[in-house]
Backbone as XML, in Angstrom:
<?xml version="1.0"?>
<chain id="A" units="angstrom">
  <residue number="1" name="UNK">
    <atom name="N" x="14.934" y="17.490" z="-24.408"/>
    <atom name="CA" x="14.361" y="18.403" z="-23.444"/>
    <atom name="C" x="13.861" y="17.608" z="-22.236"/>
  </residue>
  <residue number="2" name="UNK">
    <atom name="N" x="14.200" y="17.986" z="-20.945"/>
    <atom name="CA" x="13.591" y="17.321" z="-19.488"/>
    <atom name="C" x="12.257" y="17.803" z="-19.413"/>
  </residue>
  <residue number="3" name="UNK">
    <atom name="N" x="11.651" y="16.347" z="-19.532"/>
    <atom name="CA" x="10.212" y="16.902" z="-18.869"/>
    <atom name="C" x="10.003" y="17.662" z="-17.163"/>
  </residue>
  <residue number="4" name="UNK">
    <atom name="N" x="9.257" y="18.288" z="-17.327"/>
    <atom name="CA" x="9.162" y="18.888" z="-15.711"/>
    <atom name="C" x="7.748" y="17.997" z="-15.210"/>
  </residue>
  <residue number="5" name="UNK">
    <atom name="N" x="8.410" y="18.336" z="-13.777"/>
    <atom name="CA" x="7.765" y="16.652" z="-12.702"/>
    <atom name="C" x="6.573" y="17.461" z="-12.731"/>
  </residue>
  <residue number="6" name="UNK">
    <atom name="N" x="5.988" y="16.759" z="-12.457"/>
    <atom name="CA" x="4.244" y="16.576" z="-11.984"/>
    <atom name="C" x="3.847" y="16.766" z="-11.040"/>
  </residue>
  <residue number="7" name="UNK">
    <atom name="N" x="2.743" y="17.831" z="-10.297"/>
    <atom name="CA" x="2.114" y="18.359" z="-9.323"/>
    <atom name="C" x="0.899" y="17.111" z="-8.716"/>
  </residue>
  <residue number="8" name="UNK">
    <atom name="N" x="1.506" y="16.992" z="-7.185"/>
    <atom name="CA" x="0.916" y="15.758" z="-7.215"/>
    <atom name="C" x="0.384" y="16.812" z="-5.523"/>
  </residue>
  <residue number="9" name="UNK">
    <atom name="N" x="-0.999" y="16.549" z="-5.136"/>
    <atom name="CA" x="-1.493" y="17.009" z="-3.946"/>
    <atom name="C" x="-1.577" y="15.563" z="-2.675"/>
  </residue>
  <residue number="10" name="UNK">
    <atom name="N" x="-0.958" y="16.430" z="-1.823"/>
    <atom name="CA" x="-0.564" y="15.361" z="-0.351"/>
    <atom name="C" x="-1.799" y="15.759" z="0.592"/>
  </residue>
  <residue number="11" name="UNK">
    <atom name="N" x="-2.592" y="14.421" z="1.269"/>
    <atom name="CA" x="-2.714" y="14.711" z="2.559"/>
    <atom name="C" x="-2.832" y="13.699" z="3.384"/>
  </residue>
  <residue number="12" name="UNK">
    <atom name="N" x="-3.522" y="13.352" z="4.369"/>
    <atom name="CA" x="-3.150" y="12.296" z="5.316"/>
    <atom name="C" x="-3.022" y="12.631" z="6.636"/>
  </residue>
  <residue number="13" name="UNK">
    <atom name="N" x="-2.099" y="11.693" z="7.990"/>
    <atom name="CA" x="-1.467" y="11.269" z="8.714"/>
    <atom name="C" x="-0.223" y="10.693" z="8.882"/>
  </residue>
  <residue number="14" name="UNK">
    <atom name="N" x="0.922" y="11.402" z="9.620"/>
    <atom name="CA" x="1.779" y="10.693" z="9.576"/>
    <atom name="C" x="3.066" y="11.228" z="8.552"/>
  </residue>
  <residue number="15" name="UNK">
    <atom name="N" x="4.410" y="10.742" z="9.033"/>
    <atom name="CA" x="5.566" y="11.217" z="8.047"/>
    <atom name="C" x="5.898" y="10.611" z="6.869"/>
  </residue>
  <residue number="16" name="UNK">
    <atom name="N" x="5.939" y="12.042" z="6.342"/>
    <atom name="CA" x="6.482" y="11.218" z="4.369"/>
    <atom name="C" x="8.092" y="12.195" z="4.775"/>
  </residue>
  <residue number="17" name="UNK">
    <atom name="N" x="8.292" y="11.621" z="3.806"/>
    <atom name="CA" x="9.771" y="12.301" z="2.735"/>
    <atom name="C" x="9.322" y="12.549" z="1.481"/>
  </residue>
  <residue number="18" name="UNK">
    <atom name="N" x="9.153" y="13.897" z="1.255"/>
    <atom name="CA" x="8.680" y="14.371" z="-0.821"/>
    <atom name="C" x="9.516" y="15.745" z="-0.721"/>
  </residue>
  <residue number="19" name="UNK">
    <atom name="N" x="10.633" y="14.689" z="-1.874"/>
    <atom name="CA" x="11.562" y="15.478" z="-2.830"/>
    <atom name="C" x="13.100" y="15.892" z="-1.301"/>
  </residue>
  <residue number="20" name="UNK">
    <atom name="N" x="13.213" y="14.582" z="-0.905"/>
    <atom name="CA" x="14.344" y="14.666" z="0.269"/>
    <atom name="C" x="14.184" y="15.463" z="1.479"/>
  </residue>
  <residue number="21" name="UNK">
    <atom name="N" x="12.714" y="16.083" z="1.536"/>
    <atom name="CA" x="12.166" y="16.964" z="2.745"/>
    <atom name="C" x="11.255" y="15.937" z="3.611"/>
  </residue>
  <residue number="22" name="UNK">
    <atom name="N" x="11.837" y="15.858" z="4.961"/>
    <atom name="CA" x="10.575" y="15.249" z="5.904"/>
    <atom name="C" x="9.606" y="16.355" z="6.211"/>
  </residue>
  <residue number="23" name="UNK">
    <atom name="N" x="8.069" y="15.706" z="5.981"/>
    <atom name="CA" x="7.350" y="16.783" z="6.324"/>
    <atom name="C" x="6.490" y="15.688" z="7.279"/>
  </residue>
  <residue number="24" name="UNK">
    <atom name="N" x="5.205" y="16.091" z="8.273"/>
    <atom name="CA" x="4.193" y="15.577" z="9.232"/>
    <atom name="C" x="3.084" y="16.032" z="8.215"/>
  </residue>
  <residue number="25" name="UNK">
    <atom name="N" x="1.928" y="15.199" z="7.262"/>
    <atom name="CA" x="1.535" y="15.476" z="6.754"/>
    <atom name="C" x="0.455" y="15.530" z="7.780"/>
  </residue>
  <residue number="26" name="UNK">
    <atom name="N" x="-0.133" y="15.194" z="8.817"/>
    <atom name="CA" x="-1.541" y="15.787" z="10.084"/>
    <atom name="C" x="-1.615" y="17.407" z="10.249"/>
  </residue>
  <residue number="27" name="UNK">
    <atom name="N" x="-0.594" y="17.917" z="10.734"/>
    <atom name="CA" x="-0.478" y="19.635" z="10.728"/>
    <atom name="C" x="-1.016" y="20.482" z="9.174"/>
  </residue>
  <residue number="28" name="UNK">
    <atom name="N" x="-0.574" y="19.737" z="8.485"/>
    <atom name="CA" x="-0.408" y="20.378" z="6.835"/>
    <atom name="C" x="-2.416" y="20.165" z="6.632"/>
  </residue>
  <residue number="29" name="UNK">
    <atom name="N" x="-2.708" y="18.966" z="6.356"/>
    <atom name="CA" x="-4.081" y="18.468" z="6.609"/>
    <atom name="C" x="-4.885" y="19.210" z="6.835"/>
  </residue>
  <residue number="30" name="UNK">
    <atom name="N" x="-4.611" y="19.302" z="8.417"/>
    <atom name="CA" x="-5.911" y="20.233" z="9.618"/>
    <atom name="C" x="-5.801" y="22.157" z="9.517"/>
  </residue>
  <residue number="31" name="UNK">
    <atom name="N" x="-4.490" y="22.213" z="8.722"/>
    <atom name="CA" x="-4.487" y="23.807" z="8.392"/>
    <atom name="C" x="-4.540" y="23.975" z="7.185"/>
  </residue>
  <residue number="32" name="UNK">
    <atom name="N" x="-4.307" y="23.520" z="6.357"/>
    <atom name="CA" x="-4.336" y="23.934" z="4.699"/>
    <atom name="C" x="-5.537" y="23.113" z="4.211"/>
  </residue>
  <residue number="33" name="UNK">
    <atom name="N" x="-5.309" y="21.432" z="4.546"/>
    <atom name="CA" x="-6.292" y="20.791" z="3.857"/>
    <atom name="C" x="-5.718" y="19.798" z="2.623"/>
  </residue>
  <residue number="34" name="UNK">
    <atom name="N" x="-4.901" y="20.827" z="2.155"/>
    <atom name="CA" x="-3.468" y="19.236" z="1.342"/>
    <atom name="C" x="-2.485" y="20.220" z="1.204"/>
  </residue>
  <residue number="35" name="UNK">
    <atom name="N" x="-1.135" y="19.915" z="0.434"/>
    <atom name="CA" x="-0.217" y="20.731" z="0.170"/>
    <atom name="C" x="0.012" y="20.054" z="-1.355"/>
  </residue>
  <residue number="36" name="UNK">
    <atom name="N" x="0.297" y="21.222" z="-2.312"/>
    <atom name="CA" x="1.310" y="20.592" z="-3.653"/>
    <atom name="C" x="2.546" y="20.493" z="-3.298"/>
  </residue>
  <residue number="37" name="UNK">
    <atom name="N" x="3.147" y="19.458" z="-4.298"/>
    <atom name="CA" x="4.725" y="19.492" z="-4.822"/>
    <atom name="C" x="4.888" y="18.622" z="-6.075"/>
  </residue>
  <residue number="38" name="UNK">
    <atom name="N" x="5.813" y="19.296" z="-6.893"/>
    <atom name="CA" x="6.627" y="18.847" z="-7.492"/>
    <atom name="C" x="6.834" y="17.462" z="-7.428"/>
  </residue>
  <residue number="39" name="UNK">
    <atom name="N" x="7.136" y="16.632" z="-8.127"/>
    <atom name="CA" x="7.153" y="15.178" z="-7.952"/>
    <atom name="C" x="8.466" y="14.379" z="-7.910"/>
  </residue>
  <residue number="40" name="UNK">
    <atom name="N" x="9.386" y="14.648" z="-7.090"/>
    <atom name="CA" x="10.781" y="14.388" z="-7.636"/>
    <atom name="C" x="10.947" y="12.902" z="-6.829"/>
  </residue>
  <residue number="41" name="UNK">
    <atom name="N" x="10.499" y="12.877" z="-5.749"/>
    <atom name="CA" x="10.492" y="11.045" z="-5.155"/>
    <atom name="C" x="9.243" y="11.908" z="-3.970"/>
  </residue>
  <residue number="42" name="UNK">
    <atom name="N" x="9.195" y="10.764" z="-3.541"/>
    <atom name="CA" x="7.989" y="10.834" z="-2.492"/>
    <atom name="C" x="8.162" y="8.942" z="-1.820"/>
  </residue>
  <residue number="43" name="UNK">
    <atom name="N" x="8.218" y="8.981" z="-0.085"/>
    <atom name="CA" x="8.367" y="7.943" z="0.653"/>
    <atom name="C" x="7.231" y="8.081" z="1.531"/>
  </residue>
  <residue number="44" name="UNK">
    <atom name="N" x="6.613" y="7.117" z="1.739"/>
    <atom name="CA" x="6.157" y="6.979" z="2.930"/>
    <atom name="C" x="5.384" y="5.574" z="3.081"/>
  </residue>
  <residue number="45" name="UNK">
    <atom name="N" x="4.827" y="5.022" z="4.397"/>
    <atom name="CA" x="4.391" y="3.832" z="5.124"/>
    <atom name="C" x="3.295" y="3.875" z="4.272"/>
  </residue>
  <residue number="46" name="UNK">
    <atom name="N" x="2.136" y="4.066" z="4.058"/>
    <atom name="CA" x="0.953" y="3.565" z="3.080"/>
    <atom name="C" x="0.630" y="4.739" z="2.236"/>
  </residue>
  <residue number="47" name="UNK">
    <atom name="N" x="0.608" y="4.862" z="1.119"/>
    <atom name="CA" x="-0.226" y="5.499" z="0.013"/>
    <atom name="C" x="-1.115" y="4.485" z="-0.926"/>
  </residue>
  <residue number="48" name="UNK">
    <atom name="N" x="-2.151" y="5.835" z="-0.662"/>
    <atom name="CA" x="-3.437" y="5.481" z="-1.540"/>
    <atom name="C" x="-3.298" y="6.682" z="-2.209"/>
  </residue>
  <residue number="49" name="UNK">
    <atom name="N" x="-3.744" y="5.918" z="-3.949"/>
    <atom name="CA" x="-4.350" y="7.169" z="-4.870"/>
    <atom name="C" x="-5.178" y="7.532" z="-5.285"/>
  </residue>
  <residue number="50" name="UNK">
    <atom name="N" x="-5.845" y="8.312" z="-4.981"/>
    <atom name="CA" x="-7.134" y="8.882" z="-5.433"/>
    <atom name="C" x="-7.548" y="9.264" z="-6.574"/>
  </residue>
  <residue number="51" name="UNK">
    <atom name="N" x="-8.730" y="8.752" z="-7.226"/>
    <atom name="CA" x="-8.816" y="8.972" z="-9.271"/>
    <atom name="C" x="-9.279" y="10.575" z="-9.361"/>
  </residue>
  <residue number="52" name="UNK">
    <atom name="N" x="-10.286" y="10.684" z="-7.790"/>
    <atom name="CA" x="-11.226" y="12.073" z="-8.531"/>
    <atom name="C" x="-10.644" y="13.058" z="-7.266"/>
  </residue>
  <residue number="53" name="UNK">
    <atom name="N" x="-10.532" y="14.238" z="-7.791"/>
    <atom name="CA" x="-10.648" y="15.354" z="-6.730"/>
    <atom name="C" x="-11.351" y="15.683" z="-5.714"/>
  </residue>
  <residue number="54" name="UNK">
    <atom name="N" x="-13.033" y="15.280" z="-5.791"/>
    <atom name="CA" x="-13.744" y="15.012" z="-4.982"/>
    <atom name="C" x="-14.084" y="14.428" z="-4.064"/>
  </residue>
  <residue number="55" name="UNK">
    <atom name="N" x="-13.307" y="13.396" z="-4.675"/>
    <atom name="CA" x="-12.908" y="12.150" z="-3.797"/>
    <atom name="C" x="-11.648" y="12.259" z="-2.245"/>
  </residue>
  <residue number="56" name="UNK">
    <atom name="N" x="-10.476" y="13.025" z="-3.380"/>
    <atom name="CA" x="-9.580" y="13.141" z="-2.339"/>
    <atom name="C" x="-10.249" y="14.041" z="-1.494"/>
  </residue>
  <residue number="57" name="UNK">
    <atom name="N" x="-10.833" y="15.024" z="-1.359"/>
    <atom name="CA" x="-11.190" y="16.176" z="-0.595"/>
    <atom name="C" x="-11.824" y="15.342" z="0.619"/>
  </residue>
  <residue number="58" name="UNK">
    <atom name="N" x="-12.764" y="14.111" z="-0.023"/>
    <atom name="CA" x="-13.356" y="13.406" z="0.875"/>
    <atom name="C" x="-12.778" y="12.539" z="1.688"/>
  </residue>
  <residue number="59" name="UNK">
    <atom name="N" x="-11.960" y="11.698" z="1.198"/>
    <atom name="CA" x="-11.092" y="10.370" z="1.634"/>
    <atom name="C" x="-10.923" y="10.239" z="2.892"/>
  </residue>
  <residue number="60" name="UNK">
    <atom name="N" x="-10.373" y="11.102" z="3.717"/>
    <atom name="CA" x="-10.256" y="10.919" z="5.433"/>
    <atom name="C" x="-11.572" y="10.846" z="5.815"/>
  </residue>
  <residue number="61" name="UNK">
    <atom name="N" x="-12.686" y="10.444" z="5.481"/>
    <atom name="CA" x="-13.437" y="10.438" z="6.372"/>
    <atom name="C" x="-14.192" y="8.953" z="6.039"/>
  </residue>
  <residue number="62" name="UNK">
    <atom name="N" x="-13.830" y="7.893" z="5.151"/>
    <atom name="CA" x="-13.970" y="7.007" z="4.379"/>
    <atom name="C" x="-12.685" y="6.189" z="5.076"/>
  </residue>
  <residue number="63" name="UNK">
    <atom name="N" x="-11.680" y="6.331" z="4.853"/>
    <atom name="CA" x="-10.372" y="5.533" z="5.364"/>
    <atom name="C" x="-9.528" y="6.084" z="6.581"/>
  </residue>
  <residue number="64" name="UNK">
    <atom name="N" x="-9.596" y="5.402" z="7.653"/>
    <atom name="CA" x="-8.740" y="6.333" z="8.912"/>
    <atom name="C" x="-7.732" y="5.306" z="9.153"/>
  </residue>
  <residue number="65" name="UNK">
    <atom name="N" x="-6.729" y="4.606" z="8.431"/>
    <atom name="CA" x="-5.849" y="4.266" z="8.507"/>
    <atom name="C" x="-4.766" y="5.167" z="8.680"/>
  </residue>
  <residue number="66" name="UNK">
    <atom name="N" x="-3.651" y="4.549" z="9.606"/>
    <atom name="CA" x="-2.856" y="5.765" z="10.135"/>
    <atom name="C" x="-1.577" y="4.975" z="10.571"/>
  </residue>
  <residue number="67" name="UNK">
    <atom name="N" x="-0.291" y="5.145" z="9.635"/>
    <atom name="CA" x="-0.316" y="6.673" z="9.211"/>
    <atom name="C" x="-0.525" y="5.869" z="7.680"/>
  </residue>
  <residue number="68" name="UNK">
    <atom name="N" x="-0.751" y="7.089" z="6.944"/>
    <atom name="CA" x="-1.048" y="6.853" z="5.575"/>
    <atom name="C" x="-1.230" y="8.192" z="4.774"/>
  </residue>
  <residue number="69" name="UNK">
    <atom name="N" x="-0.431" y="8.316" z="3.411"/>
    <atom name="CA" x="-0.572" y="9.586" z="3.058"/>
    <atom name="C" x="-1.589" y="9.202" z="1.279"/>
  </residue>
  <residue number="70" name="UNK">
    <atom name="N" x="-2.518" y="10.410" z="1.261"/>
    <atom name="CA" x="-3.546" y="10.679" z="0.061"/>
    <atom name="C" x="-2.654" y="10.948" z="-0.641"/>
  </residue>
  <residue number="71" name="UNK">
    <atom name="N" x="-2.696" y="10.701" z="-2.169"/>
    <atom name="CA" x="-2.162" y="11.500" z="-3.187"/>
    <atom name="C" x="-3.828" y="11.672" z="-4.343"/>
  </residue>
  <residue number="72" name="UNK">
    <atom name="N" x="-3.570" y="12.551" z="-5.186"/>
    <atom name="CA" x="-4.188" y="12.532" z="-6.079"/>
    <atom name="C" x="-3.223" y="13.722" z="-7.360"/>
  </residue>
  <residue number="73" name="UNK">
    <atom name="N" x="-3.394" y="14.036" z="-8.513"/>
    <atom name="CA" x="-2.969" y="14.270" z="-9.695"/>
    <atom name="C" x="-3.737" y="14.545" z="-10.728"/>
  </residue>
  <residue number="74" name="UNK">
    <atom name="N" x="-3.556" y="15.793" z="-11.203"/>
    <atom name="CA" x="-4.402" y="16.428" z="-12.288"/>
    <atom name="C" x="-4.141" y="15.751" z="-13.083"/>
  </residue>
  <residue number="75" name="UNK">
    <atom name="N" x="-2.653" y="15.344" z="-13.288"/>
    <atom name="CA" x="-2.664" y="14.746" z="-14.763"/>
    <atom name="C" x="-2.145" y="13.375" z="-14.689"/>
  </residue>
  <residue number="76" name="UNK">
    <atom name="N" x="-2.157" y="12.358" z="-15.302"/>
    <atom name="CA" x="-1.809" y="11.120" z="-14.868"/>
    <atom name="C" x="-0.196" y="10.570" z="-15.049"/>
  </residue>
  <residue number="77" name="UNK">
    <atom name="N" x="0.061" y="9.955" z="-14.027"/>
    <atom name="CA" x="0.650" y="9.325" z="-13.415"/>
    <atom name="C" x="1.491" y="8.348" z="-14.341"/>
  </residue>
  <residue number="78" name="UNK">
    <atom name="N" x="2.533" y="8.634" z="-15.087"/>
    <atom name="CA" x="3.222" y="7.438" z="-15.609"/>
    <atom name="C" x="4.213" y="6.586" z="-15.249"/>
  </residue>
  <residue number="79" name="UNK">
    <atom name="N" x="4.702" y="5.423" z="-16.263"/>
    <atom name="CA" x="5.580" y="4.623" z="-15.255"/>
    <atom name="C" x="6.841" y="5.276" z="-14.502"/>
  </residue>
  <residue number="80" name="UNK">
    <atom name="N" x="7.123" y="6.500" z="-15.583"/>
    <atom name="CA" x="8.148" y="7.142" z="-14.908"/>
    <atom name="C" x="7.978" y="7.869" z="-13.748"/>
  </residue>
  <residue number="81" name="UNK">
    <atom name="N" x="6.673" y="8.180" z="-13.695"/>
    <atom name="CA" x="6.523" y="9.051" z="-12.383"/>
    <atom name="C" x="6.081" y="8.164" z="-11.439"/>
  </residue>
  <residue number="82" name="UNK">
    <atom name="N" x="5.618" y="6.977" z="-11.290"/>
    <atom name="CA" x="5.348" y="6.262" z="-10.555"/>
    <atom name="C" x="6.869" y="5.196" z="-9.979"/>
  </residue>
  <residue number="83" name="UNK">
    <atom name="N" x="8.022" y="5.739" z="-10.563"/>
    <atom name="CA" x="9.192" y="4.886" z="-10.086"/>
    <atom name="C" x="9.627" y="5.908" z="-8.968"/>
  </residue>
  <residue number="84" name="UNK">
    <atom name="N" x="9.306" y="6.894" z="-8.650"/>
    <atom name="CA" x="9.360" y="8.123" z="-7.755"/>
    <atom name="C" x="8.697" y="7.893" z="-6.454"/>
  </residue>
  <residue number="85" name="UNK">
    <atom name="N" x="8.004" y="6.758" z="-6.560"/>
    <atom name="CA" x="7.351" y="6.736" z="-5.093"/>
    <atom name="C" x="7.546" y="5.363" z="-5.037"/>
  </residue>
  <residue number="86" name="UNK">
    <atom name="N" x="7.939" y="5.543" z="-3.377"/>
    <atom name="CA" x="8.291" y="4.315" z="-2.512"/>
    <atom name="C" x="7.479" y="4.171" z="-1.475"/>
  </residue>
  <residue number="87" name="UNK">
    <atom name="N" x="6.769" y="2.603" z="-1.042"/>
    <atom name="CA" x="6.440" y="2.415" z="0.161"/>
    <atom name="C" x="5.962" y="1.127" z="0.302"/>
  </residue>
  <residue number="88" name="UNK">
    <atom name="N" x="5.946" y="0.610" z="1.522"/>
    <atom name="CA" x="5.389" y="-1.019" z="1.982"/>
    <atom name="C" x="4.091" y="-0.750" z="1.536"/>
  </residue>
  <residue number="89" name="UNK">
    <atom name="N" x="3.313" y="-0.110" z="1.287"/>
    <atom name="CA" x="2.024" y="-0.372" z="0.747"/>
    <atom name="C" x="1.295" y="0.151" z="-0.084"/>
  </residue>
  <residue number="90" name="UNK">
    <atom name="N" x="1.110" y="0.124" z="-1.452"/>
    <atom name="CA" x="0.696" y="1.522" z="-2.216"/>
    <atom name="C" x="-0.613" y="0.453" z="-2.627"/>
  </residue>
  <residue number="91" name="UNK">
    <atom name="N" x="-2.023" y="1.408" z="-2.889"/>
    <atom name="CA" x="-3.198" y="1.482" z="-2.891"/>
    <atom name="C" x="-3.899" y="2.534" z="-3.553"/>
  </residue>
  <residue number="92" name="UNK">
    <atom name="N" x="-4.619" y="1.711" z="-4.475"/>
    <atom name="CA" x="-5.520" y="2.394" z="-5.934"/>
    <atom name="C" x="-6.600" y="2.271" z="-5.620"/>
  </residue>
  <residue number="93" name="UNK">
    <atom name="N" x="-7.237" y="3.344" z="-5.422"/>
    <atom name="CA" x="-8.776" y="3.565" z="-4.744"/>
    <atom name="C" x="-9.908" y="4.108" z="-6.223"/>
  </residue>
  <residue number="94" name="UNK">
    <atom name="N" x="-10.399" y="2.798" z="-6.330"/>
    <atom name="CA" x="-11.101" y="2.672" z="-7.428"/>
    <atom name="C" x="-12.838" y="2.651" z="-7.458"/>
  </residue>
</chain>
């Protein structure tokens, strides 16, 4: 049986690619506040991951590196789901 991917919440500055879609994650941000998806790949120039929810809600106002996209995840993150994301800089905010 295929496991089904993992709901992972985006926000940030700046362009990703998640799941072969370019999106501007700044617009998404300043009107929604994050967006879900599905976890099928995800690209972009810096990700940081966030442990607590509270945290992510907070994070832009703590780190203004740019561009750079937030992730955070209800449920955790394994090696398999972590071979899904690509980028020159990934960052565990501990």
């Amino acid at each position: 049986m295929k496991k089904a991917n993992k709901i992972v919440l985006l926000k940030g500055n700046g362009p990703v690619s998640i799941n072969s879609e370019l999106l501007e994650l700044y617009p998404v941000t300043t009107s929604h506040g994050a967006i879900g998806f599905p976890l099928k790949s995800l690209r972009a120039d810096k990700i940081y991951f966030v442990d607590t929810l509270e945290e992510f809600w907070e994070i832009e106002k703590r780190i203004k590196d740019k561009p750079c996209c937030f992730i955070y995840s209800y449920e955790n993150l394994e090696d398999e789901d972590l071979e899904k994301i690509h980028s020159s800089k990934i960052l565990n905010l501990k």
